[in-house]
Backbone as JSON Lines, residues from 0, in Angstrom:
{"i":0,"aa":"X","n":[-1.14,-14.93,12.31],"ca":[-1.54,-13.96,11.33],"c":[-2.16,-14.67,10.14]}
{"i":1,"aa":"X","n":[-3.29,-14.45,9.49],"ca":[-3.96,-14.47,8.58],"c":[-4.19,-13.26,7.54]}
{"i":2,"aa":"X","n":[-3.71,-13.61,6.07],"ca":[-4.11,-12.42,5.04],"c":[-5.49,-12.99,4.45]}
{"i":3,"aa":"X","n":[-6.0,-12.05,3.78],"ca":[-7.37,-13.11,3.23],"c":[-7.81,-11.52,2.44]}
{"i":4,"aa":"X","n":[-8.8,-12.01,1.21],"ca":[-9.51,-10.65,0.6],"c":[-10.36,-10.02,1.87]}
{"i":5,"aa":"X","n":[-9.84,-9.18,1.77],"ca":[-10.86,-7.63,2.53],"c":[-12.24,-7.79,1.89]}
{"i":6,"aa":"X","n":[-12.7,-7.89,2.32],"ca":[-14.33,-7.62,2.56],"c":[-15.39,-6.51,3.19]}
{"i":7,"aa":"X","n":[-16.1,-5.8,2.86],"ca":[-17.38,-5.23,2.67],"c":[-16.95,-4.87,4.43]}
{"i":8,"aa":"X","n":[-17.35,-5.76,5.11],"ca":[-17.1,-5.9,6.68],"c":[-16.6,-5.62,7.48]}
{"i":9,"aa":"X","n":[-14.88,-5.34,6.67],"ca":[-13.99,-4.81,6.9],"c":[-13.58,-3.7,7.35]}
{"i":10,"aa":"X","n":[-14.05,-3.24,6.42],"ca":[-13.53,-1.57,6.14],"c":[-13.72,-0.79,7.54]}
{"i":11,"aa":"X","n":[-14.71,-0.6,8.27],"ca":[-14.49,-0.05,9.54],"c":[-13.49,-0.04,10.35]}
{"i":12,"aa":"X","n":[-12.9,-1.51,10.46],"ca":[-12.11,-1.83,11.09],"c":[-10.65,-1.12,10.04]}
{"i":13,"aa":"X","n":[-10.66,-1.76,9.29],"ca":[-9.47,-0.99,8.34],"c":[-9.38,0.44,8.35]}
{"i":14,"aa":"X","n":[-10.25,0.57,8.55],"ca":[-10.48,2.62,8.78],"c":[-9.48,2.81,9.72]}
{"i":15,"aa":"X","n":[-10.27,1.99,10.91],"ca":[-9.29,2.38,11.89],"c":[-7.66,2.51,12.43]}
{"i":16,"aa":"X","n":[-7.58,1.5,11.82],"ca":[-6.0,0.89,11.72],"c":[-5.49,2.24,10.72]}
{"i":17,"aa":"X","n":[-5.86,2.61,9.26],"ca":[-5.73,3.46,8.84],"c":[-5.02,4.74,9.7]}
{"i":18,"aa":"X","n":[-6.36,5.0,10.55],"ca":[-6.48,6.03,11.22],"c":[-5.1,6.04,12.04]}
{"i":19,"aa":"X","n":[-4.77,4.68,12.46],"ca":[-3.61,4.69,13.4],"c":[-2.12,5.27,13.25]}
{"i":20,"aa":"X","n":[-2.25,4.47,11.83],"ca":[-1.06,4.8,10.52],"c":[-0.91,6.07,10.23]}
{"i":21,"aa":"X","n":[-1.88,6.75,10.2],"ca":[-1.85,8.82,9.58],"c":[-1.06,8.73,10.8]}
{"i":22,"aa":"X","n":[-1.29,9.01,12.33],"ca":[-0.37,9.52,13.39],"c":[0.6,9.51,13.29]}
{"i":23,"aa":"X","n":[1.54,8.31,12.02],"ca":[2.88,8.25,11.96],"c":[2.96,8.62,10.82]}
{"i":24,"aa":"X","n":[2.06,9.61,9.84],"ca":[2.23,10.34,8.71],"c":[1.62,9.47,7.65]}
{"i":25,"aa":"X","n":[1.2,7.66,7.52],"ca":[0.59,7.97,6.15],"c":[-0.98,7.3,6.48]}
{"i":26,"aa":"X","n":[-2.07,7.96,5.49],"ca":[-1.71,8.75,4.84],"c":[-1.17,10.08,5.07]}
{"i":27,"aa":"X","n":[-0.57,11.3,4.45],"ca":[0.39,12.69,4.69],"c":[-0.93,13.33,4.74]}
{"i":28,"aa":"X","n":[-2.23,12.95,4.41],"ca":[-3.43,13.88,4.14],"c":[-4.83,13.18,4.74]}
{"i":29,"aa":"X","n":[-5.35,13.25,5.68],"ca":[-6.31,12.14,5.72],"c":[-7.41,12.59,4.99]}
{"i":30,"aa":"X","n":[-8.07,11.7,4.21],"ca":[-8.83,11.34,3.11],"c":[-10.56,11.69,3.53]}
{"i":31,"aa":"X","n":[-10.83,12.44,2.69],"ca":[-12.54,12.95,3.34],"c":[-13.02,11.74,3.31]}
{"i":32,"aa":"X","n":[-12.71,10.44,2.81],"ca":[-13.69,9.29,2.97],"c":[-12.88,7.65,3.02]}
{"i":33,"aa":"X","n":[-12.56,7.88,3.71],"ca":[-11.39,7.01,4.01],"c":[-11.7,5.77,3.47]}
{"i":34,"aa":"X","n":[-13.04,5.04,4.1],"ca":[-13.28,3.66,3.25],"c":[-13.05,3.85,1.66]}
{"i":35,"aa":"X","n":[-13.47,5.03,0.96],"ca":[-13.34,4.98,-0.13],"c":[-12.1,5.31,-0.74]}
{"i":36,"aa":"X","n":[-11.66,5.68,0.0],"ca":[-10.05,5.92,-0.41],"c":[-8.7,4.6,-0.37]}
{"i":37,"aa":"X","n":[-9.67,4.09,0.48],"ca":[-9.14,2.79,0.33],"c":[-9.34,1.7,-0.92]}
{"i":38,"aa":"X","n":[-10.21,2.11,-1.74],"ca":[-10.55,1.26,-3.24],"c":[-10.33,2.36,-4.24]}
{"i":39,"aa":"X","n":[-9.11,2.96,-4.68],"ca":[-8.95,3.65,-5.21],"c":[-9.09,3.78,-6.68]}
{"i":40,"aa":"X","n":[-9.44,4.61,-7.63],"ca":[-9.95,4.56,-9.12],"c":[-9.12,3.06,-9.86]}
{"i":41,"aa":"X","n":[-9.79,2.28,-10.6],"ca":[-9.17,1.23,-11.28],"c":[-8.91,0.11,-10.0]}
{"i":42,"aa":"X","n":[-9.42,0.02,-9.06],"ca":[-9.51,-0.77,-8.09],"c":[-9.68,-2.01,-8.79]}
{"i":43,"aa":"X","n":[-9.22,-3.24,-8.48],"ca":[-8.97,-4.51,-8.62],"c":[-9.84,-5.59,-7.43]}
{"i":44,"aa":"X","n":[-8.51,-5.54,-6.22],"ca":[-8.67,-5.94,-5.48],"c":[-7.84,-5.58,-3.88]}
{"i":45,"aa":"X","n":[-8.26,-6.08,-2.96],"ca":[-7.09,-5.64,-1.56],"c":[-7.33,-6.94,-0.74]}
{"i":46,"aa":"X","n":[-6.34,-7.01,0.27],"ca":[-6.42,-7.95,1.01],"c":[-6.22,-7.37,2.48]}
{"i":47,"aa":"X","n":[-6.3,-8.42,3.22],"ca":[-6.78,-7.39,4.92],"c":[-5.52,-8.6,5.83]}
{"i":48,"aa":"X","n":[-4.44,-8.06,6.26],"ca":[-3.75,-9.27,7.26],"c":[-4.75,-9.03,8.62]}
{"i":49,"aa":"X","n":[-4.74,-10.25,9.59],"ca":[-5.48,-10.14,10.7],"c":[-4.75,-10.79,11.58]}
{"i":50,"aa":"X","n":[-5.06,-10.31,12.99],"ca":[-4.36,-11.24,13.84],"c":[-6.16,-11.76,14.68]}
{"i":51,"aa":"X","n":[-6.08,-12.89,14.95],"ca":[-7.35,-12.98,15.7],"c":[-8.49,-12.15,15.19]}
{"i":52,"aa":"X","n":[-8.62,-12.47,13.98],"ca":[-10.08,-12.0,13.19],"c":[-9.63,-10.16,13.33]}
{"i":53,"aa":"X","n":[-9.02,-9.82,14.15],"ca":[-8.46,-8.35,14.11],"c":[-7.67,-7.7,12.77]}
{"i":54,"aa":"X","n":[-8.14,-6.93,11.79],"ca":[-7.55,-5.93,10.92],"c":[-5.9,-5.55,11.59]}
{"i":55,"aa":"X","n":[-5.3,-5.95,10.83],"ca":[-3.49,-5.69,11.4],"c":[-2.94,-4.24,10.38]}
{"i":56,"aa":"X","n":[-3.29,-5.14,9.12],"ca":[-2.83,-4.39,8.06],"c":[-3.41,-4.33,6.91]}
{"i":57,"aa":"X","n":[-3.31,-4.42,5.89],"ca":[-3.96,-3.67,4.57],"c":[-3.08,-3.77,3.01]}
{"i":58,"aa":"X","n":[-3.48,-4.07,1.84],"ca":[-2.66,-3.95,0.68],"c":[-4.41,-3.8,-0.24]}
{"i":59,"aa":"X","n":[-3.85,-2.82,-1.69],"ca":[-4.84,-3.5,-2.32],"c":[-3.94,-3.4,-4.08]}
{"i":60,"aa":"X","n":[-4.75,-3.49,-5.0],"ca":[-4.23,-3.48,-6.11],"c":[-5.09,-2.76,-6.91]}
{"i":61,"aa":"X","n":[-4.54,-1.57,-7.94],"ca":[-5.22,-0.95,-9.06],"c":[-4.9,-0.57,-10.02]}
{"i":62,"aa":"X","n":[-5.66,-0.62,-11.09],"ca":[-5.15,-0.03,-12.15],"c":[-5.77,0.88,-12.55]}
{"i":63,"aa":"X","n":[-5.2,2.09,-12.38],"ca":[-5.84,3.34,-12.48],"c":[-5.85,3.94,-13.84]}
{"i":64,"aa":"X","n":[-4.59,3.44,-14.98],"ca":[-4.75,3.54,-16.35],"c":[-4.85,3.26,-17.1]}
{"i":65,"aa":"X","n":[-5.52,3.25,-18.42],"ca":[-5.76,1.97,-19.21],"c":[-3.83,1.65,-19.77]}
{"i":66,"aa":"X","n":[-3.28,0.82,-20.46],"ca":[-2.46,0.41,-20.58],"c":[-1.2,0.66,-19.59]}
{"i":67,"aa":"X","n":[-1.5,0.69,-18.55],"ca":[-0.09,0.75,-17.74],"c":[-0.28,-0.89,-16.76]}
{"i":68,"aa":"X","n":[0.66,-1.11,-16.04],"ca":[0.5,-2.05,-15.16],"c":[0.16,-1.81,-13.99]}
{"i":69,"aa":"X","n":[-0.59,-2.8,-13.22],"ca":[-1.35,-2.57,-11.83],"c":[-0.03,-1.91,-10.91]}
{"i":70,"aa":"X","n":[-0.75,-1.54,-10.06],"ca":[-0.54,-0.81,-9.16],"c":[-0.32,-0.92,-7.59]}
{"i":71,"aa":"X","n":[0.57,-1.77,-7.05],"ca":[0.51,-1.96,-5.59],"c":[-0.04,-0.82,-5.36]}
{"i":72,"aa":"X","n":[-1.02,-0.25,-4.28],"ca":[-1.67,0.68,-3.49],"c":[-1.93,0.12,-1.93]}
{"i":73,"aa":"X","n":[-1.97,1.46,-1.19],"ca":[-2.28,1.07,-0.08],"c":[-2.36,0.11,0.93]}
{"i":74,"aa":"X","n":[-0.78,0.1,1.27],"ca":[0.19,-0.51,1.68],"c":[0.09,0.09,3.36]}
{"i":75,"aa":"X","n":[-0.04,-0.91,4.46],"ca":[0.14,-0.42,5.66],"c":[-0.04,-1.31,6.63]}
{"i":76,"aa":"X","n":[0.96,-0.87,7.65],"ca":[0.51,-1.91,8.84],"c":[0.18,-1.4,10.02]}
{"i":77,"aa":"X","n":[-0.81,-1.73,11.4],"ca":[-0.66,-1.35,12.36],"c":[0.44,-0.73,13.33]}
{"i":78,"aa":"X","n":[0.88,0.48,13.22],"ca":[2.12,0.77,14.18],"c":[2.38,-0.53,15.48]}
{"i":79,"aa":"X","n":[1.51,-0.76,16.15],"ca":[2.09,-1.88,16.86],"c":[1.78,-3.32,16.49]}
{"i":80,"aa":"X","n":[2.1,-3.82,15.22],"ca":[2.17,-4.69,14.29],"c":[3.19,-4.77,13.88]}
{"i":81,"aa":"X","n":[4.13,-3.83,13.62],"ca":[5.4,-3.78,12.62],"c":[6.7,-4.39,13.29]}
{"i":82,"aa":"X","n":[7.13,-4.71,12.17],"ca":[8.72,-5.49,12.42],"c":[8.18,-6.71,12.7]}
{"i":83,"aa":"X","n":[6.75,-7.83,11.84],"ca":[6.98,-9.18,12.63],"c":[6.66,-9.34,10.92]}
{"i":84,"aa":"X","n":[6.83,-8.66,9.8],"ca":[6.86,-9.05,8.68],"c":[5.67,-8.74,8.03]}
{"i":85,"aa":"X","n":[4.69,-8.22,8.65],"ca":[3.15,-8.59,7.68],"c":[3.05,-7.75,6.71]}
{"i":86,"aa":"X","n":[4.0,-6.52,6.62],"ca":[3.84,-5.7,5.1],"c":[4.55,-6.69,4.08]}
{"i":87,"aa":"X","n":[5.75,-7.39,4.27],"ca":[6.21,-8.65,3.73],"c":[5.33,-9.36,3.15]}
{"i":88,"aa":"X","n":[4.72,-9.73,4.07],"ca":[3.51,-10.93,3.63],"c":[2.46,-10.4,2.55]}
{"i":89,"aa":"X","n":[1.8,-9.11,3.31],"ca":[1.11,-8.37,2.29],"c":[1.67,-8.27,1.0]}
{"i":90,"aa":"X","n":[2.66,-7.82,0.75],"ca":[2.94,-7.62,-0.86],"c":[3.42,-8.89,-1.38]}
{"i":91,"aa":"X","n":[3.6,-10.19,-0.77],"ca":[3.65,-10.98,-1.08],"c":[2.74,-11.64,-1.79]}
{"i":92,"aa":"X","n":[1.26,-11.17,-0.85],"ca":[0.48,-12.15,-1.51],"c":[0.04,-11.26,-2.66]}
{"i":93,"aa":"X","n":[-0.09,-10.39,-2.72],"ca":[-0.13,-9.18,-4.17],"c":[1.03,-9.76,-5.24]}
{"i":94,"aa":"X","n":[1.97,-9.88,-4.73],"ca":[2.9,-10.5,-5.77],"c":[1.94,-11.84,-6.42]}
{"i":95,"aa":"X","n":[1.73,-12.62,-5.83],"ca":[1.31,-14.21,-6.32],"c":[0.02,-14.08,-6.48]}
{"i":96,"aa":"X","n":[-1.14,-13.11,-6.25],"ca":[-2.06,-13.26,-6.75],"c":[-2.19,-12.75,-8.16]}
{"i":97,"aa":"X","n":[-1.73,-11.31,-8.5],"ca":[-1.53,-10.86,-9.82],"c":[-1.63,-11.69,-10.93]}
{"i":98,"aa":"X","n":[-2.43,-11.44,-11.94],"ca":[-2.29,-11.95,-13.06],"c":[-0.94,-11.19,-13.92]}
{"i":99,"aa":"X","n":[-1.02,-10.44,-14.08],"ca":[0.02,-9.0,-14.86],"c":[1.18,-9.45,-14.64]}
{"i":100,"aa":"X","n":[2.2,-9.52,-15.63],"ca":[3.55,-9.98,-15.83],"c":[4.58,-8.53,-14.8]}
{"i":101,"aa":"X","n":[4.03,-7.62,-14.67],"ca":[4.71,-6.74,-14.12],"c":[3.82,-5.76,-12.52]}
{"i":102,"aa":"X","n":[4.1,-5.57,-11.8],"ca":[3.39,-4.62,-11.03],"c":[4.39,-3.31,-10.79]}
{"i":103,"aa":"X","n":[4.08,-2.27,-10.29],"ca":[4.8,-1.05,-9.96],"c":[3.83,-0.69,-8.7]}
{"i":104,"aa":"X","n":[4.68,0.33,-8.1],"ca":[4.54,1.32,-7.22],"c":[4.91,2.47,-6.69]}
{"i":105,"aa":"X","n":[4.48,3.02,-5.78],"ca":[5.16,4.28,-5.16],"c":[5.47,4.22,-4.09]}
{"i":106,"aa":"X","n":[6.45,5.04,-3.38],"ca":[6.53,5.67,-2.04],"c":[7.34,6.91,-1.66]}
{"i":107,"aa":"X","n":[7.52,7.32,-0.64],"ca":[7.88,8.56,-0.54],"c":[9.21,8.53,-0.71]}
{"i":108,"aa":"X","n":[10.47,9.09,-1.05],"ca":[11.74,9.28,-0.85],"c":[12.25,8.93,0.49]}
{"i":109,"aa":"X","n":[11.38,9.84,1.89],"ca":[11.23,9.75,3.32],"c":[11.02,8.5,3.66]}
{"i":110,"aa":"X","n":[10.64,7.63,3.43],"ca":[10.04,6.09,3.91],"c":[11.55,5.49,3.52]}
{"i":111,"aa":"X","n":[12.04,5.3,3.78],"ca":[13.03,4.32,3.91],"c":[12.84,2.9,3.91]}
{"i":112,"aa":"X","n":[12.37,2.37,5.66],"ca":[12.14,1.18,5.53],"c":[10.92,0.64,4.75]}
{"i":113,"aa":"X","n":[10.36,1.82,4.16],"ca":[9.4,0.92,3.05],"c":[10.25,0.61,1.46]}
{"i":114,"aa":"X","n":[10.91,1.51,1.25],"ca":[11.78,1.13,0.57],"c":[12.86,0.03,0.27]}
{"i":115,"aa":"X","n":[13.7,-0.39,1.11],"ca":[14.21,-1.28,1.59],"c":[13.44,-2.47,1.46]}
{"i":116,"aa":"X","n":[12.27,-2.39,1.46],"ca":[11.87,-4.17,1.94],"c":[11.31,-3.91,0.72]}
{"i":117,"aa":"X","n":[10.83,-3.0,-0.43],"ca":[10.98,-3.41,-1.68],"c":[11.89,-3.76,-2.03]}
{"i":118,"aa":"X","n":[13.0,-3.26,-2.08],"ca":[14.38,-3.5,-2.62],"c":[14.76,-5.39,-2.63]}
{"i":119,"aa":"X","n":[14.78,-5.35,-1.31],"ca":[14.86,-6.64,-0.59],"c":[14.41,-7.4,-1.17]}
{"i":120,"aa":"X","n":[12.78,-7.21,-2.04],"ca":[12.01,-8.46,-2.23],"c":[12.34,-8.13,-3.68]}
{"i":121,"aa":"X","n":[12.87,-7.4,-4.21],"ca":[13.39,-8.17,-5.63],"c":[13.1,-6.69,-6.37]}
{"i":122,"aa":"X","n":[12.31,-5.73,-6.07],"ca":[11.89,-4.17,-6.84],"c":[12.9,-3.71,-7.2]}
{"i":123,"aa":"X","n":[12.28,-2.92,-8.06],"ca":[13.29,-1.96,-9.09],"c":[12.98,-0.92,-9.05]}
{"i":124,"aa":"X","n":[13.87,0.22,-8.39],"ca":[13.4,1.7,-8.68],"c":[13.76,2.07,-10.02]}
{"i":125,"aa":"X","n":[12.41,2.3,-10.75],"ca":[12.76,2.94,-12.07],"c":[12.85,4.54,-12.6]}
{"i":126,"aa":"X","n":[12.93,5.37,-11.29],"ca":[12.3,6.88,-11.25],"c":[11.96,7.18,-9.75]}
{"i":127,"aa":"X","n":[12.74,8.57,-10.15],"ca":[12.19,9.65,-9.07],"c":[11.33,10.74,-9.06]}
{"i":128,"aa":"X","n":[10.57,11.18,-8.73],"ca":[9.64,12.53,-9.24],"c":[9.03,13.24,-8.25]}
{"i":129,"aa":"X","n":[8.53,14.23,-8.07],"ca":[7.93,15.23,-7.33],"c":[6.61,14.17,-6.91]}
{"i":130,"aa":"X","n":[6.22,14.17,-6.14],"ca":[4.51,13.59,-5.67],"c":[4.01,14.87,-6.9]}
{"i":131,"aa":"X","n":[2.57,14.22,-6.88],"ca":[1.59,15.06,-7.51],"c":[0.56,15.4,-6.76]}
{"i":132,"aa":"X","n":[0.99,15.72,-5.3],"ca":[-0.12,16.21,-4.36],"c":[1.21,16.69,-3.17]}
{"i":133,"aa":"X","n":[0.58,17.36,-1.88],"ca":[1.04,17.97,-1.58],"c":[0.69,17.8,0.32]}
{"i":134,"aa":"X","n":[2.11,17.31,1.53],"ca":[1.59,17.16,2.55],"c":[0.92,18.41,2.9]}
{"i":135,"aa":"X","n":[0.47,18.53,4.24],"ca":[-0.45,19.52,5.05],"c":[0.37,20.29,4.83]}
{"i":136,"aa":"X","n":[1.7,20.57,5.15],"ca":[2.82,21.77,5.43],"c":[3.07,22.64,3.83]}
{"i":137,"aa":"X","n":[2.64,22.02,3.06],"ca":[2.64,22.17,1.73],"c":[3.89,21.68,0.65]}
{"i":138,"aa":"X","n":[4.27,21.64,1.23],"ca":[5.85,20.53,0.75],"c":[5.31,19.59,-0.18]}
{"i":139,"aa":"X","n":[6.05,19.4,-0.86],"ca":[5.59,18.37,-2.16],"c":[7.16,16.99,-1.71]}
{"i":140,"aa":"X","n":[6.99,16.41,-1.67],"ca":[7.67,15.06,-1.63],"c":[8.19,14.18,-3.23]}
{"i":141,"aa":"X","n":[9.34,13.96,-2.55],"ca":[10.06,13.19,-3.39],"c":[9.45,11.78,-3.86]}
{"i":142,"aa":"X","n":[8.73,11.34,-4.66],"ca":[8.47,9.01,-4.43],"c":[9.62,8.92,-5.48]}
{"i":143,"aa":"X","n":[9.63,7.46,-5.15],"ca":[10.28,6.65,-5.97],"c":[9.51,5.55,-6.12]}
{"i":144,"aa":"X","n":[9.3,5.27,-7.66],"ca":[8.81,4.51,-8.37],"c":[9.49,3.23,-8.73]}
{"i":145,"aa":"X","n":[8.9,2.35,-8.28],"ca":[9.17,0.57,-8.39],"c":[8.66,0.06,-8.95]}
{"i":146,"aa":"X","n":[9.14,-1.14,-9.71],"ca":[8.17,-2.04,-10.93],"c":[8.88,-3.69,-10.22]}
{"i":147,"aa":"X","n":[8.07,-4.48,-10.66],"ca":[8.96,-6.09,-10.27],"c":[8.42,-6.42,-11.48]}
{"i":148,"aa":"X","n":[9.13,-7.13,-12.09],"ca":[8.38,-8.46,-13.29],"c":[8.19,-9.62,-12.51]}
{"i":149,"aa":"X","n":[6.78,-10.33,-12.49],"ca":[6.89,-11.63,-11.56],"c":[7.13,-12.56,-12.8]}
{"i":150,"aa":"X","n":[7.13,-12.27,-14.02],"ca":[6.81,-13.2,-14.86],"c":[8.02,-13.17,-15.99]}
């Protein structure tokens, strides 16, 4: 496995993998433009894990507000990728590339083992809240909000 910045090149391939990931619910909504949904407002940067030049998985980073701290975003791995660590790795290297003394994030209440392997790697749930969007079924979801200080 190889992580490395995502590139221009990419994104097709990341689409896809994407695409793989909605079947097991995320995203809860698939996105009228998926490449672009993948560089989301206040976009930074993302990185692409690969196995054999192959798109595995996905992370990127944003800051969508002026004075808040970046933003882990778009977080995912290939369904038949998972359990050999590479969402690990992914937010790993988001951890150590960051300049920002702090990062945060989201996830659903429902995600568990995404939860957990924040927990694990040192996160802090600081808050619970309603999502501010809404799955297909119309249900609004629980996240919980995580911050780490790397610094």
């Amino acid at each position: 496995m190889d992580i490395r910045p995502r590139s221009e090149s990419d994104l097709p391939r990341v689409v896809d993998v994407l695409r793989r990931t909605h079947g097991g619910g995320y995203p809860a909504r698939w996105p009228d433009d998926p490449a672009a949904w993948l560089s989301p407002p206040g976009h930074l940067a993302a990185w692409t894990a690969t196995v054999n030049d192959d798109p595995v998985g996905h992370v990127g980073l944003a800051v969508p507000a002026v004075d808040e701290p970046p933003l882990v975003t778009r977080l995912f791995v290939h369904p038949d990728h998972r359990g050999r660590g590479l969402a690990d790795a992914l937010l790993g290297t988001v951890e150590e590339s960051a300049a920002a003394p702090v990062l945060r994030l989201d996830v659903t209440e429902e995600t568990p083992g995404a939860w957990r392997l924040y927990e694990r790697r040192g996160w802090r749930m600081t808050h619970r809240v309603p999502a501010d969007w809404s799955k297909p079924d119309g249900s609004v979801p629980v996240m919980r909000w995580y911050e780490k200080r790397l610094r």
